[in-house]
N, C-alpha and C positions, 0 to 999 in steps of 0.2 A: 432483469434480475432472475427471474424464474431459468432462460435460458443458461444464463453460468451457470445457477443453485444446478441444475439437473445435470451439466457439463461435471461441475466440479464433482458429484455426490457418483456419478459413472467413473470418472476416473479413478477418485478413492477408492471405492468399490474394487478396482483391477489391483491397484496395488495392494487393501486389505488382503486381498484373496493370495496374492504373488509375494507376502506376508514381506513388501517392502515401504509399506506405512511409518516403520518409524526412520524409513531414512532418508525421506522426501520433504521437502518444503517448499508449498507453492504460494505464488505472489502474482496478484492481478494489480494493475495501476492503469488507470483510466489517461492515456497522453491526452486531455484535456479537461477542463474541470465546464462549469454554466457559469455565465452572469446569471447575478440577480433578477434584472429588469427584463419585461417581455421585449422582444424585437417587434418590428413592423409588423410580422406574418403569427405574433402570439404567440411566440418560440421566444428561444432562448440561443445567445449566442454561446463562441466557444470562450471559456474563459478560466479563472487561477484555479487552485486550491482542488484539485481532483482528489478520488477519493483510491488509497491504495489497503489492498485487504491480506492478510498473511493468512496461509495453512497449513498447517500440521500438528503430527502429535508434538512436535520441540515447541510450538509457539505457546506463547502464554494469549489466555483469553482475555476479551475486555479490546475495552479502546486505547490506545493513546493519543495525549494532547487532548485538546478541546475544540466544540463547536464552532464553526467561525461565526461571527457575527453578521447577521444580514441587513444592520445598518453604518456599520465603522467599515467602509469600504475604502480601494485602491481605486479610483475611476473607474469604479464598477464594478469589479471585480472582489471574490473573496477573498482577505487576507489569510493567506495558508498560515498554521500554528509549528510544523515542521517540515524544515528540506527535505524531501523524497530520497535528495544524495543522503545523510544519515539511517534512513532506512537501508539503501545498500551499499553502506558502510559497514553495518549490522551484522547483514549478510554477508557478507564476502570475508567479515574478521572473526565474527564467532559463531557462523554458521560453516563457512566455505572454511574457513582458517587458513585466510588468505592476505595479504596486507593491502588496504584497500585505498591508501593513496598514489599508489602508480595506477592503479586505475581512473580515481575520481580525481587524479589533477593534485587535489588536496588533504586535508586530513579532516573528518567530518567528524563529528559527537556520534556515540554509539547511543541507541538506546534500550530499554528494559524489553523487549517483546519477546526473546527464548526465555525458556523454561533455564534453569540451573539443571543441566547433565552431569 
C-alpha cells in the first residue's frame, strides 16, 4: 500500500502542477481478491471480492457498499457486495459519456461515486 500511496500521490502531483487534476480519474482494481483461510505455507490464496479504489477531484469520498463478511462465505471465498462491471459502467456513461453496454455485453446499475458536475 505505501508503494501505490507514494505512486499515486507522484502522479497527482505532475497533473496538479500540469493543472490537469480536474480532468483525470484514476481507478486501481486488484484482478484478485484473498481467501479467508491460511493455506499450507500460512498465506492466503487467490480468491473473490478484490478491493477497487476511485481517484479524483469528480469522485465522491467515502466507501461504497459494505464489508464482506468473513464468515457468510462462497467455498471460501468472499461474497463481493458489488459487480466491478457497474463500477465501469459508471465510468464509461457518466464519467467517459460513453454507452457502456456494447462494451460490457450488457447493461449494469450505475452507481453514486461522481461528485454531481
Amino acid at each position: 500500500m505505501t508503494q501505490l500511496s507514494q505512486g499515486v500521490a507522484a502522479f497527482w502531483a505532475d497533473l496538479k502542477q500540469q493543472r490537469n487534476d480536474q480532468r483525470v480519474m484514476m481507478m486501481t482494481f486488484s484482478e484478485f481478491g484473498r481467501r479467508v483461510e491460511a493455506n499450507a505455507s500460512n498465506g492466503t490464496d487467490h480468491g473473490a471480492a478484490a478491493p477497487m479504489l476511485l481517484f479524483g477531484k469528480g469522485v465522491r469520498e467515502g466507501v461504497i457498499g459494505n464489508h464482506p463478511s468473513l464468515t457468510d462465505l462462497d467455498h471460501g471465498d468472499l461474497k463481493y457486495g458489488i459487480d466491478f462491471r457497474s463500477v465501469y459502467a459508471t465510468i464509461l456513461q457518466d464519467w467517459l459519456e460513453t454507452p457502456s453496454k456494447p462494451i460490457l455485453g450488457q447493461q449494469f446499475q450505475t452507481l453514486p461515486v461522481l461528485k454531481d458536475v
